[in-house]
C-alpha positions as CSV (number, residue, x, y, z in Angstrom):
1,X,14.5,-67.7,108.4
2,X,11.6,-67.5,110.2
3,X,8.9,-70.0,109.7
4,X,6.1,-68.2,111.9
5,X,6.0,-66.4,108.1
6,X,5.5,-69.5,105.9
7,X,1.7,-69.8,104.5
8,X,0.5,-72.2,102.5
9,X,0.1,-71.3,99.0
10,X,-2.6,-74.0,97.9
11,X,-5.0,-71.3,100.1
12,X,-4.2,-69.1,96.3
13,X,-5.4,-71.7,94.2
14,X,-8.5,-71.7,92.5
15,X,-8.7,-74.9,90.3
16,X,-11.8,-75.4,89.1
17,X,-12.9,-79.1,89.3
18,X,-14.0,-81.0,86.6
19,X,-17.2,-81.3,85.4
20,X,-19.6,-84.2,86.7
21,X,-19.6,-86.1,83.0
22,X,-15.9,-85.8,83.5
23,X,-15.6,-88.3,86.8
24,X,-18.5,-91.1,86.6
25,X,-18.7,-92.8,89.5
26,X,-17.6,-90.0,91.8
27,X,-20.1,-90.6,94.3
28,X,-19.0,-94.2,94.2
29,X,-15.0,-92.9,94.1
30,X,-16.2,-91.0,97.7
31,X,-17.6,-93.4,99.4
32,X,-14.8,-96.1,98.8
33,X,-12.5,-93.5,100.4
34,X,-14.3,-92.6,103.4
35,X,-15.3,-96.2,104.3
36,X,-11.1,-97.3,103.8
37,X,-10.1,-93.8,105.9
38,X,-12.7,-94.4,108.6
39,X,-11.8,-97.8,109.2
40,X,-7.7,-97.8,108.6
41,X,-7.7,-94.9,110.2
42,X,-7.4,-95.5,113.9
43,X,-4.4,-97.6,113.1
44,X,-2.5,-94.7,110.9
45,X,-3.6,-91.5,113.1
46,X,-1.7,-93.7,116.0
47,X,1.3,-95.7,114.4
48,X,4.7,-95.1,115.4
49,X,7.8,-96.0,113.4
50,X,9.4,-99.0,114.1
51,X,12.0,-99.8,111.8
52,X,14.5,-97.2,112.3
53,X,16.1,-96.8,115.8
54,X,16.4,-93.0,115.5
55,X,13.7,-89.9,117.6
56,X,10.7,-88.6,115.6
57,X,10.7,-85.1,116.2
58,X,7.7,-82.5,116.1
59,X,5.2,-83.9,118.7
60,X,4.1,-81.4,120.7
61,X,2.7,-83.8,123.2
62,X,3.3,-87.7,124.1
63,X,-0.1,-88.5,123.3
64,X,-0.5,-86.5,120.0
65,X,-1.7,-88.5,117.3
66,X,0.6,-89.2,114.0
67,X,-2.0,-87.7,111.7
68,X,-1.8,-84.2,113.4
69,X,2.0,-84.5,113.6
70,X,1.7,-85.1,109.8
71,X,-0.5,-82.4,108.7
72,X,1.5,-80.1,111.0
73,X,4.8,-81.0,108.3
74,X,3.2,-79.2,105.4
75,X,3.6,-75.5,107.2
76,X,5.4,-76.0,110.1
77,X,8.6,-78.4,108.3
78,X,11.3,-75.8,108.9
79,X,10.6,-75.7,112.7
80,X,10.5,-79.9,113.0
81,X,13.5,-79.8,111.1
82,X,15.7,-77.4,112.5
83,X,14.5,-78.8,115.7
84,X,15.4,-82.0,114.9
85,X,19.1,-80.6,113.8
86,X,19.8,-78.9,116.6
87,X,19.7,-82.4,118.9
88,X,20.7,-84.9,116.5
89,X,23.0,-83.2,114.8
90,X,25.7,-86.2,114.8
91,X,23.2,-88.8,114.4
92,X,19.9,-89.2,112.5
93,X,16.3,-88.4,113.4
94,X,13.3,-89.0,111.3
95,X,10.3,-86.5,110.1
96,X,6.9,-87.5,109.1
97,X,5.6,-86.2,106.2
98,X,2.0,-87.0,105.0
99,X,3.1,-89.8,102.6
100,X,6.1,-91.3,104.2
101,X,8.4,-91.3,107.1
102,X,11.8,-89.4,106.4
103,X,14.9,-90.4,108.0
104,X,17.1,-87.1,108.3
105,X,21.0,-88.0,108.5
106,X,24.1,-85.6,109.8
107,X,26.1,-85.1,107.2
108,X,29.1,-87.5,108.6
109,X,27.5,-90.2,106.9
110,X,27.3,-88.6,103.5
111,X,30.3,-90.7,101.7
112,X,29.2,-93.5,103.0
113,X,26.1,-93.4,101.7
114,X,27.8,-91.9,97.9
115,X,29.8,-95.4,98.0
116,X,26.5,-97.6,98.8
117,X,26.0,-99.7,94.8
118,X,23.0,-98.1,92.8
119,X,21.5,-101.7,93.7
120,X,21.3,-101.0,97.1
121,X,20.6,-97.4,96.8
122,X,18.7,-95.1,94.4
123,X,18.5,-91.0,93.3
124,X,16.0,-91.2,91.3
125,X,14.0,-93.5,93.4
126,X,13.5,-91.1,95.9
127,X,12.8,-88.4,93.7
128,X,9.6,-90.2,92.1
129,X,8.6,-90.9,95.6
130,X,8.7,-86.9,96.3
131,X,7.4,-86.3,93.7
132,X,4.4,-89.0,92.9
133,X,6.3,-89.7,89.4
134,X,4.1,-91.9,88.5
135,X,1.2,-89.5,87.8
136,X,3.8,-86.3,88.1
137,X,5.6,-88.0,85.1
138,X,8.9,-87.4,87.0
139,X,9.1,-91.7,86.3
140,X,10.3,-91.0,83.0
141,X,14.0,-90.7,84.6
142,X,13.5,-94.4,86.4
143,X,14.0,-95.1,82.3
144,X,17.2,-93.7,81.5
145,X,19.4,-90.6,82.0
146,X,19.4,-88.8,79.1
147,X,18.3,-85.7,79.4
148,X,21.5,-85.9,82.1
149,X,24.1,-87.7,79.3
150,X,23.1,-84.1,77.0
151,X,23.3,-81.7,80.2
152,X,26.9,-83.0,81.1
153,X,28.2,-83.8,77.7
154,X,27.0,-80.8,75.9
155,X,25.7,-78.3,77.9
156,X,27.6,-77.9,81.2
157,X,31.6,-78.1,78.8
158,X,30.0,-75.6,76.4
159,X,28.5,-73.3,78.0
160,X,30.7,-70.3,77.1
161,X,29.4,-70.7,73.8
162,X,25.5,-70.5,74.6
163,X,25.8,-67.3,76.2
164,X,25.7,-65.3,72.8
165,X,21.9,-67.0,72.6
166,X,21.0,-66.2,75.9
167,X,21.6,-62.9,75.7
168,X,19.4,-62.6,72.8
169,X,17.0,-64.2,73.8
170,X,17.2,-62.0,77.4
171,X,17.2,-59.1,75.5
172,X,14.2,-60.0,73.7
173,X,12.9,-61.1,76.9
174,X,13.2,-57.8,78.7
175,X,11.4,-55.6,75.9
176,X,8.6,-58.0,75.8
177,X,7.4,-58.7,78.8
178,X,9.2,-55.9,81.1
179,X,7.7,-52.3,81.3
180,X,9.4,-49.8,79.5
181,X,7.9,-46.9,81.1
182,X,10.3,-44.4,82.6
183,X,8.5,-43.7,85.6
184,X,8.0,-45.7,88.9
185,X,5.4,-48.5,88.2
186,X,4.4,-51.4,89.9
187,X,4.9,-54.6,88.9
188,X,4.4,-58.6,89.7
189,X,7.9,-59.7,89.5
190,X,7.4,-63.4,89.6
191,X,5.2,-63.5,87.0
192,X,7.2,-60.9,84.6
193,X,10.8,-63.4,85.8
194,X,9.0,-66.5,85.0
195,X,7.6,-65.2,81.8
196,X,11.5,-64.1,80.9
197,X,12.9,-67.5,82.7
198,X,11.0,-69.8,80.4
199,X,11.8,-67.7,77.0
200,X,15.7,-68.1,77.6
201,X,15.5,-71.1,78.9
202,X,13.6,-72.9,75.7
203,X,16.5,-70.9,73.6
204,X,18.7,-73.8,74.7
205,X,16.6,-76.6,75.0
206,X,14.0,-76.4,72.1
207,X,15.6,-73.3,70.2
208,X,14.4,-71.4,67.6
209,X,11.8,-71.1,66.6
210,X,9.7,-73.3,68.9
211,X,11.0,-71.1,71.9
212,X,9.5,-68.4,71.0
213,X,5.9,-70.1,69.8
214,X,3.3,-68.5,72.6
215,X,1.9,-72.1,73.0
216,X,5.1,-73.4,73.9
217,X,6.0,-70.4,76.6
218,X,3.0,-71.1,78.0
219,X,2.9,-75.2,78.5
220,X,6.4,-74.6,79.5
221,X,5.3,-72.4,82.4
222,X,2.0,-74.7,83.4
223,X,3.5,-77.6,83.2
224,X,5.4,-77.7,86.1
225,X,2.7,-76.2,88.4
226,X,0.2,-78.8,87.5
227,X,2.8,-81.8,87.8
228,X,3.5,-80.2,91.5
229,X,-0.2,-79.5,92.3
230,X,-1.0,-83.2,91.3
231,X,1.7,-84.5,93.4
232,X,1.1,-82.9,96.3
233,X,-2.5,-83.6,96.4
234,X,-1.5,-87.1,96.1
235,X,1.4,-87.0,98.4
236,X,-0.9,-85.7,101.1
237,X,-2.9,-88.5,101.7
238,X,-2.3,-90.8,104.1
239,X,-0.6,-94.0,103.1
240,X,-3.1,-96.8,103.5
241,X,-5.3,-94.9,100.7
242,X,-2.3,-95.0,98.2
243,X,-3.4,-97.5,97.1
244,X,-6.6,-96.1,95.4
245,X,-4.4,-93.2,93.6
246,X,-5.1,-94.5,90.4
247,X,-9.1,-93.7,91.0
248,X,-7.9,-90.7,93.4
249,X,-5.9,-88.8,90.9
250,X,-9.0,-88.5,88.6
251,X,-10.6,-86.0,91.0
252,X,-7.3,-83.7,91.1
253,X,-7.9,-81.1,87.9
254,X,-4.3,-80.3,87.6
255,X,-3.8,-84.2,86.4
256,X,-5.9,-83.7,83.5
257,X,-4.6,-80.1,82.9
258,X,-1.1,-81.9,83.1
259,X,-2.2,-84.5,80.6
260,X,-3.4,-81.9,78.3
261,X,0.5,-80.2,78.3
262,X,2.0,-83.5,77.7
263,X,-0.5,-83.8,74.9
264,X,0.6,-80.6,73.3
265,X,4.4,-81.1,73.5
266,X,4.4,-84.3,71.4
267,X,2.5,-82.2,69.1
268,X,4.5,-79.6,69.2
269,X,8.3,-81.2,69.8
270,X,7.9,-84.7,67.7
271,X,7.5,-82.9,64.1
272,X,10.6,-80.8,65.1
273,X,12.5,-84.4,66.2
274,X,11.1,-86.2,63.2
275,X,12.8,-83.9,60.7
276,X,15.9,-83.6,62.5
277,X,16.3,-87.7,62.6
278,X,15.7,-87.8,58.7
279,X,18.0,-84.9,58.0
280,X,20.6,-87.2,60.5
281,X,19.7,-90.3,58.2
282,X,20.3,-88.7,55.4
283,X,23.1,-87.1,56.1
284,X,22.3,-83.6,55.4
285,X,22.3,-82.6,58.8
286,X,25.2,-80.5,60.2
287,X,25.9,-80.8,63.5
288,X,26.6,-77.1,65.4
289,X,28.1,-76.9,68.3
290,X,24.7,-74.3,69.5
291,X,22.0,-76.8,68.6
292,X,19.6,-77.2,71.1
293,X,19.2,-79.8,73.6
294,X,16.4,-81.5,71.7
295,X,19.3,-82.4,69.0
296,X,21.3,-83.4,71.4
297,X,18.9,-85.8,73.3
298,X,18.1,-87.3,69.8
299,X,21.4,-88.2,68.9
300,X,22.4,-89.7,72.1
301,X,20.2,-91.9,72.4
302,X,21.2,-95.6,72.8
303,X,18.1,-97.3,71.6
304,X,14.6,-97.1,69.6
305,X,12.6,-96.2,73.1
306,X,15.1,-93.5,74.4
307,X,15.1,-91.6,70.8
308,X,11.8,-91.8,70.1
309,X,9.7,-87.8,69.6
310,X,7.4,-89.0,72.2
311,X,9.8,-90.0,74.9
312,X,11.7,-86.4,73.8
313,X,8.7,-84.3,74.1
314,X,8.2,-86.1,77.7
315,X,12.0,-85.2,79.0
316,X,11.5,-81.5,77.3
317,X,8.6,-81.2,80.1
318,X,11.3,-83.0,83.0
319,X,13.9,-80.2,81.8
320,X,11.9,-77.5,82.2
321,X,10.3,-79.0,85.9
322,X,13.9,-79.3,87.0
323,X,15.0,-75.9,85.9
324,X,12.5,-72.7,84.9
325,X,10.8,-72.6,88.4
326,X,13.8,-73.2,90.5
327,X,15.7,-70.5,88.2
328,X,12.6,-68.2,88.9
329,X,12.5,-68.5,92.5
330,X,16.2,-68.2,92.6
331,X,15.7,-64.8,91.1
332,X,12.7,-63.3,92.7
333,X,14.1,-64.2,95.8
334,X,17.4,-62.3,95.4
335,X,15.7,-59.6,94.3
336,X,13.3,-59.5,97.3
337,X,16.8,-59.3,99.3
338,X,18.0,-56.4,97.5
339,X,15.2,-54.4,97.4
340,X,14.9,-55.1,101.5
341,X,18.9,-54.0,102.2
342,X,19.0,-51.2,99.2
343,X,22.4,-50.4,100.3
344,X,23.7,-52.9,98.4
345,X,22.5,-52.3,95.1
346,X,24.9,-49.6,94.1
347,X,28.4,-51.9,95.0
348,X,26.6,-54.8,92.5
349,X,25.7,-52.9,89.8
350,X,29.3,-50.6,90.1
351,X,31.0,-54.5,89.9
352,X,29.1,-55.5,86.8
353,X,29.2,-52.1,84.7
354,X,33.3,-52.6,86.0
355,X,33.7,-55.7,84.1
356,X,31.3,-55.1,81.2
357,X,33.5,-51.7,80.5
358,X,36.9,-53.9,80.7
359,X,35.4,-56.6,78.5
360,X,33.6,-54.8,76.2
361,X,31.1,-57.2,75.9
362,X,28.6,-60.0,77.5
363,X,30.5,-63.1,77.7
364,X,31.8,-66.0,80.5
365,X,34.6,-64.6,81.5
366,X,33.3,-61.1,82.1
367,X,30.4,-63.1,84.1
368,X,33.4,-65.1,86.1
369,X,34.4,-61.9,87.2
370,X,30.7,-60.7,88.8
371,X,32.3,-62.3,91.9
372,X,30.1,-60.1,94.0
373,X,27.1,-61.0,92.9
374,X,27.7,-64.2,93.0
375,X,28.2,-63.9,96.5
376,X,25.0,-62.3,96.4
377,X,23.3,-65.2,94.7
378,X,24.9,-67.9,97.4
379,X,23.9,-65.7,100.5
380,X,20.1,-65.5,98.9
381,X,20.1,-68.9,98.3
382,X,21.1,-70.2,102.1
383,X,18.5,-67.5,103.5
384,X,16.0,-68.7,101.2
385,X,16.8,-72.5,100.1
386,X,15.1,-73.7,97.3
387,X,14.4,-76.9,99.9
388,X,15.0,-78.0,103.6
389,X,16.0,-81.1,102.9
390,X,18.5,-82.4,100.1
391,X,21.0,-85.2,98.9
392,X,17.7,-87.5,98.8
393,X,18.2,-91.1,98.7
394,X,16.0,-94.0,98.9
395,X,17.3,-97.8,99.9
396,X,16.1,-100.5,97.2
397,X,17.4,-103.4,100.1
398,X,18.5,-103.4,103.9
399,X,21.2,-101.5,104.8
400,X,24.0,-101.5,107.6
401,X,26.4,-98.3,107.8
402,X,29.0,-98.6,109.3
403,X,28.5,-97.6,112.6
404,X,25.1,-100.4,112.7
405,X,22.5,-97.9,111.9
406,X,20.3,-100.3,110.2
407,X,17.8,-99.1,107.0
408,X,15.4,-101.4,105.9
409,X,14.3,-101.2,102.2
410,X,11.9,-98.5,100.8
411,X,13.5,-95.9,103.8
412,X,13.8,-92.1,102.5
413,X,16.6,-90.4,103.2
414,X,17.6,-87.0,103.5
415,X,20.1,-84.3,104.6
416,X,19.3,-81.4,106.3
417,X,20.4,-78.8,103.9
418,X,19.0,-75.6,105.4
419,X,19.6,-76.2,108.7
420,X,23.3,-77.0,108.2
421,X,23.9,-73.0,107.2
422,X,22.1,-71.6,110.1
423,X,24.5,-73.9,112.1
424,X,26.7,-71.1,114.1
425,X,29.6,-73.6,113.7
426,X,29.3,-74.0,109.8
427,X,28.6,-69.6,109.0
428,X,29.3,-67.2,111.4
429,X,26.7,-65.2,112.2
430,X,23.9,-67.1,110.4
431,X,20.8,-65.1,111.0
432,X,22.8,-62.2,109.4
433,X,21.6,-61.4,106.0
434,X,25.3,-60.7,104.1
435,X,25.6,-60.7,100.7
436,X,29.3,-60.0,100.5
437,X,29.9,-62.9,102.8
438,X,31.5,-65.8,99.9
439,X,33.1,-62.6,98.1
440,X,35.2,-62.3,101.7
441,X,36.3,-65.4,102.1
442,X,37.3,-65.5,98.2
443,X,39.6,-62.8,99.1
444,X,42.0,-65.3,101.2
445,X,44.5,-66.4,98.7
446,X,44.0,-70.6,99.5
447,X,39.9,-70.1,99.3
448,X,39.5,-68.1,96.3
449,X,38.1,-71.2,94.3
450,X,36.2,-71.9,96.9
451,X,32.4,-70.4,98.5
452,X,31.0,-70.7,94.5
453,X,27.1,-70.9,93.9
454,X,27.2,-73.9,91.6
455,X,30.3,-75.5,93.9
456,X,28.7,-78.6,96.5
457,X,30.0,-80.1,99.5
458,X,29.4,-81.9,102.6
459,X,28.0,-78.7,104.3
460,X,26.8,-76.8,101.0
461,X,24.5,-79.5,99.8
462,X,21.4,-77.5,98.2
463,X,22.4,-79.4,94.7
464,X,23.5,-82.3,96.2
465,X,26.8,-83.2,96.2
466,X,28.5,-86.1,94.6
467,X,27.7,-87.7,91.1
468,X,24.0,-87.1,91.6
469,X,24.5,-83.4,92.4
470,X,21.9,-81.3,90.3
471,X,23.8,-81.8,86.6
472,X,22.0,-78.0,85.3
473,X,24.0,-76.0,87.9
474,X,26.2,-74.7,85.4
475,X,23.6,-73.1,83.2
476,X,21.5,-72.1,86.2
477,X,24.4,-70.2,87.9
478,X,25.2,-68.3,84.6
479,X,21.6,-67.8,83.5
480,X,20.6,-66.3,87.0
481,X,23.4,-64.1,86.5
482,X,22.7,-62.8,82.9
483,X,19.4,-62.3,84.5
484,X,20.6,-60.3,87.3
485,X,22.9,-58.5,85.8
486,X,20.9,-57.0,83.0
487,X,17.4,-56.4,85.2
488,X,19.7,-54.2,87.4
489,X,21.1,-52.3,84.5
490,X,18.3,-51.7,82.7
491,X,16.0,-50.9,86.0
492,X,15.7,-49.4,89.2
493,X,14.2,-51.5,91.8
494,X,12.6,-50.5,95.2
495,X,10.0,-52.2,97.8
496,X,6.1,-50.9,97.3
497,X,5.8,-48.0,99.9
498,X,5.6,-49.3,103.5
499,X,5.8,-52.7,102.5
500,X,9.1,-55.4,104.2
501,X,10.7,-58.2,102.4
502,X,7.9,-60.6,101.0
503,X,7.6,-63.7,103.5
504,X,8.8,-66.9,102.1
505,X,6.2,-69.9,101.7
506,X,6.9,-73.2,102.9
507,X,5.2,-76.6,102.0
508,X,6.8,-79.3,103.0
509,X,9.9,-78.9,103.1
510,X,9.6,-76.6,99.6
511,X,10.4,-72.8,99.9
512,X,8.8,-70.3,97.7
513,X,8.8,-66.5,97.0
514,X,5.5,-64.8,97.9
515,X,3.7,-64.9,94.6
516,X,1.2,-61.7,94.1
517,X,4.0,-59.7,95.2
518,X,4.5,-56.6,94.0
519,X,7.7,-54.6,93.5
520,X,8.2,-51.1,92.0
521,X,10.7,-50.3,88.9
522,X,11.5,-47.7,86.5
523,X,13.7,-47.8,83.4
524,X,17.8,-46.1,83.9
525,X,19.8,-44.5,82.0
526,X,22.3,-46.9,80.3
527,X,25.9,-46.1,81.2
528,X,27.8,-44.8,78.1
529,X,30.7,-47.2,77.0
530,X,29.0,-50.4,78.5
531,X,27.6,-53.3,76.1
532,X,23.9,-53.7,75.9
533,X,22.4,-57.3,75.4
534,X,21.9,-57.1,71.5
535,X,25.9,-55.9,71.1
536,X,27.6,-59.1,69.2
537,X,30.6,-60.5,71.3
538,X,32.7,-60.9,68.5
């Protein structure tokens, strides 16, 4: 990975701002916020952190101020980090990130910090911090878990049985919004995956028909670019103007823009709950085991507030943050890799026509077999992490480990996620792009459960690991590969003449395909004997 690559993708954006009858006072707003920065800020630009006896890495210089150190984060993260890694490795260091100070552990003290009580401790406490959750509406999980309780209980045992309406809904996805031309053509592939991410994805969490209503699709794919845009232009400010976010926030576009989606999913999702909870009540409604996860959510719920179509509507919009951009990035950048080391693409595709020929059809067991481009998918994914950092915790109280490292309350946590599978020690050869690398080690009798893309542990942490590991991996791993799988059947890929692989983007310590990227397809011949999509798996 090399970060000299990383740009900064709010230099794309092109938000308009809102309209002067839209923000009275602004003038008043501005100068409240340049009198408290000009006069606090002598004391931020030069504070050091006290509290935890463990190195700040990234200055450049002994004298270099904490502001710069901070702005430098956004785009130069992966550098601090690794940095940081590679001499602290067995201990802890801390990163400082606009908002808050980040204390980076080694992985050694991973169980101890699993064991720590939820009252000392908290997931989800850190994750509203990252995210600004109180404007991001990422809060909603400080209320209850859920949207979890349906992705564990229902979900994650069942998932055999969604991939009949996956399928379907991939195959509608493909005609719709892929090309069907049978000559080389350009095309934006993030956009086109995104647009095909979010229509299989609502399949299982709204179903039909709402998934395929164009207003939905579309909310769906705003929503969790304006909850991120209004987060991060929170979550760079310095800390002493926190504070003044509730007046701040008003001047960020993407808030109201993100107030406007939440608008239109209770309009859209509460009707659809309403009727479900009288057909419940009166006891016409038949339970299937394919019902969407809106049904679910609704009848799990323990009380009034958690079952209510407004709180619903609200946890449809969390689902799809946690899941329809990470999915598309996951995608576009394995693509990216294939269409940079070509030589590949012939030994996946021969593995999945294989096992579609022996199956006869699209189901989980023939996508248990695609063992190759699994590996595929975990050898993308630790080139190009969906984050730096992972297993995020935040302390409630003071905490001792152990060995006396002391925490005081309100310290973020992290692990160094990325940086642990560049580690010579951990992957041989890390630099070295190889996609067959997990299928290898599978081959070894004692390891062949082992090196899976959904499977954490203490060195493979990018969803966390423990009970608070990411509770969607499940669907992602066999949506990705459904995705995969069929876009390489159906089309030929290669690279736009003269152009590399597409540069990651890094802000913060969030990685991103190159968006505006272009990639050039053209429709195959489909392989007599193989199932398409549409053929029923009965």
């Amino acid at each position: 990975m090399n970060s000299s690559t990383f740009i900064l993708p709010m230099q794309q954006t092109g938000f308009p701002f809102p309209q002067a009858a839209e923000t009275a006072g602004l003038r008043t707003l501005l100068t409240i916020v340049v009198t408290i920065f000009a006069t606090a800020a002598a004391f931020w630009f030069t504070r050091r952190n006290e509290k935890v006896k463990a190195p700040v890495v990234g200055y450049r210089w002994f004298w270099e101020p904490a502001w710069l150190l901070r702005m430098r984060f956004i785009t130069n993260s992966f550098s601090m980090i690794d940095e940081g890694y590679r001499k602290y490795k067995d201990s802890l260091f801390i990163v400082r990130r606009c908002d808050t100070d980040i204390v980076v552990m080694s992985n050694k003290y991973i169980d101890e910090i699993r064991k720590l009580p939820e009252s000392s401790i908290s997931v989800i406490e850190a994750h509203i911090q990252n995210l600004v959750g109180e404007y991001s509406g990422v809060d909603i999980a400080r209320d209850s878990d859920l949207h979890n309780r349906a992705l564990l209980r229902e979900l994650t045992p069942n998932i055999g049985l969604f991939i009949d309406p996956i399928k379907d809904e991939l195959d509608l996805a493909i005609k719709v919004e892929m090309p069907q031309a049978d000559d080389w053509v350009e095309v934006p592939i993030v956009d086109l995956l995104l647009s095909i991410i979010a229509r299989v994805s609502a399949r299982v969490f709204v179903g039909l028909p709402l998934c395929r209503d164009e207003e939905w699709l579309q909310l769906s794919k705003e929503t969790t670019v304006n909850a991120f845009t209004t987060a991060m232009s929170l979550r760079m400010l310095p800390s002493f103007v926190h504070p003044l976010w509730p007046l701040i926030v008003r001047l960020v576009p993407a808030w109201y823009r993100l107030d406007k989606n939440h608008r239109a999913a209770q309009r859209l999702v509460v009707p659809i709950v309403e009727q479900h909870v009288r057909a419940r009540n009166n006891g016409s409604v038949r339970r299937e085991k394919i019902s969407p996860m809106l049904s679910w959510m609704s009848d799990f719920a323990t009380n009034e507030k958690e079952g209510s179509p407004d709180n619903l509507a609200s946890r449809q919009i969390m689902l799809g943050l946690g899941s329809i951009h990470t999915i598309k990035n996951a995608v576009a950048h394995l693509i990216y890799d294939l269409c940079a080391h070509p030589e590949y693409i012939a030994e996946i595709r021969e593995e999945i026509e294989e096992a579609l020929l022996v199956s006869g059809k699209w189901d989980k067991p023939t996508l248990t077999k695609l063992r190759k481009l699994e590996s595929l998918m975990t050898e993308s994914q630790r080139m190009n992490p969906p984050q730096l950092l992972s297993f995020y915790h935040r302390t409630l109280k003071p905490v001792t480990l152990s060995d006396g490292t002391y925490l005081p309350a309100a310290t973020q946590l992290a692990i160094p996620a990325a940086s642990l599978l560049l580690d010579p020690t951990i992957t041989t050869d890390p630099q070295k792009f190889d996609p067959l690398r997990s299928y290898r080690a599978r081959l070894e009798p004692e390891e062949s459960n082992l090196h899976q893309y959904a499977m954490t542990s203490k060195t493979h942490m990018h969803f966390g690991h423990g009970r608070h590991s990411c509770p969607g991996r499940t669907f992602a791993v066999n949506e990705i590969k459904l995705i995969v799988a069929a876009l390489l059947l159906e089309f030929d890929w290669r690279q736009v003449e003269g152009a590399g692989r597409p540069r990651n983007i890094i802000l913060d310590e969030f990685v991103y395909p190159e968006p505006g990227t272009n990639l050039v397809i053209k429709r195959r011949k489909w392989k007599d004997g193989i199932p398409r999509l549409n053929t029923p798996s009965a």
